[in-house]
C-alpha positions as CSV (number, residue, x, y, z in Angstrom):
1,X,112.5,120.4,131.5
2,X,111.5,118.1,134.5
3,X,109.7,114.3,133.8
4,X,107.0,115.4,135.8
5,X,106.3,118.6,133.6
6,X,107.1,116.4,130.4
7,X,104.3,113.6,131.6
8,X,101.5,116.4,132.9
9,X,102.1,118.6,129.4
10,X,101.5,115.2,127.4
11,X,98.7,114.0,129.0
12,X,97.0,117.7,129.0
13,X,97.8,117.3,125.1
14,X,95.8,114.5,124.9
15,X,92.9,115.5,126.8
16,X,92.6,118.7,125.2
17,X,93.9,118.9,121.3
18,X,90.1,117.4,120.5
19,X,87.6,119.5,122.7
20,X,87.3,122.9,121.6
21,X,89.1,124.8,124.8
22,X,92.6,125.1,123.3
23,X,94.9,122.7,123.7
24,X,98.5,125.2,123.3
25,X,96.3,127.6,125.9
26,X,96.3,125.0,128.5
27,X,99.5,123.8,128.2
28,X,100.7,127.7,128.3
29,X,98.4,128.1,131.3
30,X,99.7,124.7,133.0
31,X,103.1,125.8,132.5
32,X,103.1,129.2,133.8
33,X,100.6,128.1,137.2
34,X,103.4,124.4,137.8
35,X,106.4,124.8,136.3
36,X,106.7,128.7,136.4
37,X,107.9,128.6,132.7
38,X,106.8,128.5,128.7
39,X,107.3,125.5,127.4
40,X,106.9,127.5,123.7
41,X,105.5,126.9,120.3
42,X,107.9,124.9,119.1
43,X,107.3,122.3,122.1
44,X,103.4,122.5,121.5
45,X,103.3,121.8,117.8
46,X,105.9,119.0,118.4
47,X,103.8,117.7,120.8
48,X,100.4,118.1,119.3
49,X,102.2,115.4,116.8
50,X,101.4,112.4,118.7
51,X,97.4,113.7,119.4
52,X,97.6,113.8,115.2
53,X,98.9,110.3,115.0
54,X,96.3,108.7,117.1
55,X,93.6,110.4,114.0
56,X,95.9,109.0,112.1
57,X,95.0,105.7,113.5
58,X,91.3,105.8,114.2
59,X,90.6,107.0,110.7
60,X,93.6,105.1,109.0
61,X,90.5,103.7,106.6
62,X,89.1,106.9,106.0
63,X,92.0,108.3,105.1
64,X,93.1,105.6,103.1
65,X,90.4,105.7,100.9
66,X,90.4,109.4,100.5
67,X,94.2,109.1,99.6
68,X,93.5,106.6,96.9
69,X,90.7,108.5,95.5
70,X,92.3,111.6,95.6
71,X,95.3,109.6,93.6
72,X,92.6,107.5,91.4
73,X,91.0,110.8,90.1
74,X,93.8,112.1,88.6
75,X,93.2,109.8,85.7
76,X,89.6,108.5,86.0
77,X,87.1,111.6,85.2
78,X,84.6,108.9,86.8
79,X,86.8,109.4,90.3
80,X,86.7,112.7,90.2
81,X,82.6,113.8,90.1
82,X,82.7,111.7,93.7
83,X,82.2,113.5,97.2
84,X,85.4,111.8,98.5
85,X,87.5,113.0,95.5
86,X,86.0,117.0,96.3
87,X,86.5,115.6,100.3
88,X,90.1,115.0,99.8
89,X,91.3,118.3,97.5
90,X,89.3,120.5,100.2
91,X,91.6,118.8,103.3
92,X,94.7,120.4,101.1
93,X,92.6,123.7,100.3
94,X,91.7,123.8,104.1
95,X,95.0,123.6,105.3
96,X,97.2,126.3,103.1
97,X,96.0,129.4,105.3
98,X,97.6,127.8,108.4
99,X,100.5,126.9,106.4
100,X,101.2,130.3,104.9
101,X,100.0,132.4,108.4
102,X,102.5,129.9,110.7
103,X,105.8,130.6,108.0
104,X,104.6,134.5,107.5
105,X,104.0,135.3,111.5
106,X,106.5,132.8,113.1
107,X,107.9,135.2,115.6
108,X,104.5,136.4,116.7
109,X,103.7,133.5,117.3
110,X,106.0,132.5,119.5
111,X,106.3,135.6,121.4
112,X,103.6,138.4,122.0
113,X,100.7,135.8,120.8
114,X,102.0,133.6,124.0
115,X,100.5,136.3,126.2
116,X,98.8,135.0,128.8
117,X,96.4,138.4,128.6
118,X,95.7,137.6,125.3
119,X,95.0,133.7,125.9
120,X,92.6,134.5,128.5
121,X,90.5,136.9,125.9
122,X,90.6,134.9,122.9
123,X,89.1,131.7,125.6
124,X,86.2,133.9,126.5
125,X,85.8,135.9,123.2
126,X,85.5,132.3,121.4
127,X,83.6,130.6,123.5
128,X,80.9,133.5,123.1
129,X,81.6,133.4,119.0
130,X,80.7,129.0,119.7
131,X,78.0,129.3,121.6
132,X,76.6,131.9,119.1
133,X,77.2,129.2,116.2
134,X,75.5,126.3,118.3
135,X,72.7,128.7,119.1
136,X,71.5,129.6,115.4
137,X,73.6,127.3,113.1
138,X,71.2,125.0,111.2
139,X,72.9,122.0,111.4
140,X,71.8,120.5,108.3
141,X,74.4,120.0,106.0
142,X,76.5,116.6,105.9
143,X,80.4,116.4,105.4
144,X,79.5,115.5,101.7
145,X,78.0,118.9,101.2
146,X,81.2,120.9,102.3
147,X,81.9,123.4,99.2
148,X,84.9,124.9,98.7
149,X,83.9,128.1,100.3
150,X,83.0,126.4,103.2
151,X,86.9,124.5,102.9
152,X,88.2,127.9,102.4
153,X,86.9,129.3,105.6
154,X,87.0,126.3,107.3
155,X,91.1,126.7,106.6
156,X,90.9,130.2,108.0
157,X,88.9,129.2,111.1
158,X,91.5,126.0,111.8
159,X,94.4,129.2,111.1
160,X,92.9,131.4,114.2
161,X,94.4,128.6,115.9
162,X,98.4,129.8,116.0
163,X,96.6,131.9,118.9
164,X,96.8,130.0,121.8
165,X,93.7,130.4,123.4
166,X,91.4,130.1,120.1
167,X,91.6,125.8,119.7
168,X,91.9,124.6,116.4
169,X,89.0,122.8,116.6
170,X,87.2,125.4,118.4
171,X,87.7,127.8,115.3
172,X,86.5,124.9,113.0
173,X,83.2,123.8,114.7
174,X,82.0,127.3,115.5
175,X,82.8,128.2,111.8
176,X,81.5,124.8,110.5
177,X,78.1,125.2,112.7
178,X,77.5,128.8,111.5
179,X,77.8,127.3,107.9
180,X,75.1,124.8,108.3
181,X,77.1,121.8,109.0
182,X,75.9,119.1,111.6
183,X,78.6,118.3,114.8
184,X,79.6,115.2,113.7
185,X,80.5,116.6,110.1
186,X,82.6,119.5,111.2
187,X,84.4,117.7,114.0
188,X,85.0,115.0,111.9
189,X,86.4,117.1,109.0
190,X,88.0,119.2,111.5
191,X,90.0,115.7,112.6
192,X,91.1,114.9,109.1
193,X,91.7,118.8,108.0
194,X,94.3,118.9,110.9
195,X,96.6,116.2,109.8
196,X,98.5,118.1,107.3
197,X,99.2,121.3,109.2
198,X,100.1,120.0,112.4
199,X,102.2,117.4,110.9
200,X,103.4,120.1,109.3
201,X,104.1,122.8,111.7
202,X,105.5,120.1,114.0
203,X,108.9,119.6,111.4
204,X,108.8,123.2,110.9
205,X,109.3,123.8,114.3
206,X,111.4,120.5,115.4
207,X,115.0,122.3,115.9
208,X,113.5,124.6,118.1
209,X,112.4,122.4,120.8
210,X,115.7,121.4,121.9
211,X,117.2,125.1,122.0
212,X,118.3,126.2,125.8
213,X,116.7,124.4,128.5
214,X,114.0,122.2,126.6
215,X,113.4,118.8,126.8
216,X,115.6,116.4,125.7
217,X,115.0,114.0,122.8
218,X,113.7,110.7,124.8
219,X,111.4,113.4,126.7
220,X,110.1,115.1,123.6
221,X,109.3,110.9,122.5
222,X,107.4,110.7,125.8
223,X,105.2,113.5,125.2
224,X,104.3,112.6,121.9
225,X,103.9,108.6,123.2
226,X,101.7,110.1,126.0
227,X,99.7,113.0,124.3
228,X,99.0,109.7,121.5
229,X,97.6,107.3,123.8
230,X,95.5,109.9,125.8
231,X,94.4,111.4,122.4
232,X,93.0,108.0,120.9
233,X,90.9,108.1,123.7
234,X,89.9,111.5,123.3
235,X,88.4,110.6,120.0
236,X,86.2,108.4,120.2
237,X,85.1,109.5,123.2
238,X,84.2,113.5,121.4
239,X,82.8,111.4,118.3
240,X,80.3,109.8,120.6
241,X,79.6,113.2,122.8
242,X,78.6,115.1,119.8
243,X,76.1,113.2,118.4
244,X,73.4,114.1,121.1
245,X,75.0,116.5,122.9
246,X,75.4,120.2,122.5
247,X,78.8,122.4,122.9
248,X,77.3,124.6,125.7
249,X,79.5,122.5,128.3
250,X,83.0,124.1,126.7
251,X,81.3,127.1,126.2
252,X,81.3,127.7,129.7
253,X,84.2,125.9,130.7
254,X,85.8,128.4,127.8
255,X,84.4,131.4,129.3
256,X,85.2,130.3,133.1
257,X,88.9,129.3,132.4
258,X,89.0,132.8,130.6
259,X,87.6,134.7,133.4
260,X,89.4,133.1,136.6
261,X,92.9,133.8,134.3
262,X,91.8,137.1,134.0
263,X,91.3,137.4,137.8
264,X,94.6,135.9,138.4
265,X,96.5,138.2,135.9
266,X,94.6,141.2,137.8
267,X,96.0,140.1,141.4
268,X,99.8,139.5,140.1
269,X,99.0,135.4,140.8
270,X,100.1,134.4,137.8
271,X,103.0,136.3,135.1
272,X,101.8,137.3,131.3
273,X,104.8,136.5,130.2
């Protein structure tokens, strides 16, 4: 793997793991158009480590305090009839489909779900399903309302993900907007429900990365310094963007990148595979 391809594929990490459009798409996409090659799953989920530190980071106090709380409850009944107790158990609910899906389909995964055929359908097919949910959700229900249902399919939504193609926070927000909840509660959930799995997935997947012609170690470090720094800002910018503005603009940027793939696939531009 080249520094160039190591330094675009980090910052495109950064830029994207927030905004509902896919992050592991784009850098599939980016890697087939540049660097005629996959970089593969195992290189994405490593990567998508540093975009999880920098939540890490910016809600360091919110997750502090949910930690403690979830820890406190255990033996003050008091603790546990709070919203930030239930806030912290359904983060660990939310995040066993993705665990259990990402073990169970490994290898598809990492090979026939890499198809750039099927990246291209899922961008278009879930940007309708999030335009849909901006469209007639009702947007009234705070992140102290989520039930356990709603963490259950939430988990399921954030799952979709091991698709390159569907976003993780894609899945979450059109799922979280068709249950009610406002923007700023599902994306923010959606940050904090992402910290296990892809924290996760990236060990899982760590002696993969440097199989045959991957990057090396100090490269892999770069990406994860790069997609961290670029991710911080990512952040705060999407946190501000959502609290008066609608999704509609990655709806069609969704539907656009998914149809001028499609167009490149059809004319042999660009390989599936």
């Amino acid at each position: 793997m080249s520094w160039l391809e190591v330094i675009v594929l980090g910052i495109l990490q950064g830029l994207t793991e927030f905004l509902p459009v896919s992050s592991s798409g784009h850098l599939r996409i980016a890697s087939e158009l540049f660097f005629d090659r996959d970089p593969g799953a195992a290189f994405t989920a490593v990567a998508q480590i540093g975009t999880e530190i920098a939540v890490i980071v910016y809600f360091a106090k919110d997750i502090w305090h949910l930690f403690t709380t979830w820890v406190r409850g255990f033996r003050d009944a008091e603790v546990r009839r709070t919203d930030d107790y239930r806030l912290a158990w359904l983060v660990i609910i939310g995040s066993i489909p993705i665990a259990l899906l990402g073990v169970l389909f490994k290898t598809q995964i990492e090979t026939v779900a890499r198809n750039l055929w099927l990246v291209a359908t899922t961008l278009i097919l879930f940007g309708v399903l999030l335009g849909l949910a901006e469209r007639f959700g009702t947007q009234r229900k705070p992140i102290e309302k989520i039930t356990v249902r709603d963490g259950i399919v939430l988990g399921f939504a954030q799952a979709m993900a091991l698709i390159p193609g569907v976003s993780r926070s894609g899945g979450t927000i059109t799922a979280g907007l068709a249950l009610g909840l406002t923007r700023p509660a599902i994306v923010r959930y959606s940050f904090l429900l992402a910290i296990p799995s892809v924290f996760g997935a990236g060990l899982f997947t760590l002696p993969d990365v440097f199989a045959g012609d991957g990057p090396s170690g100090l490269q892999m470090l770069v990406t994860v310094v790069i997609a961290f720094a670029v991710g911080y800002a990512a952040i705060a910018w999407l946190l501000r963007f959502v609290q008066n503005n609608t999704v509609y603009v990655f709806v069609a940027y969704r539907i656009a990148l998914g149809v001028a793939l499609l167009a490149a696939l059809s004319i042999g531009a660009v390989s599936a595979t």
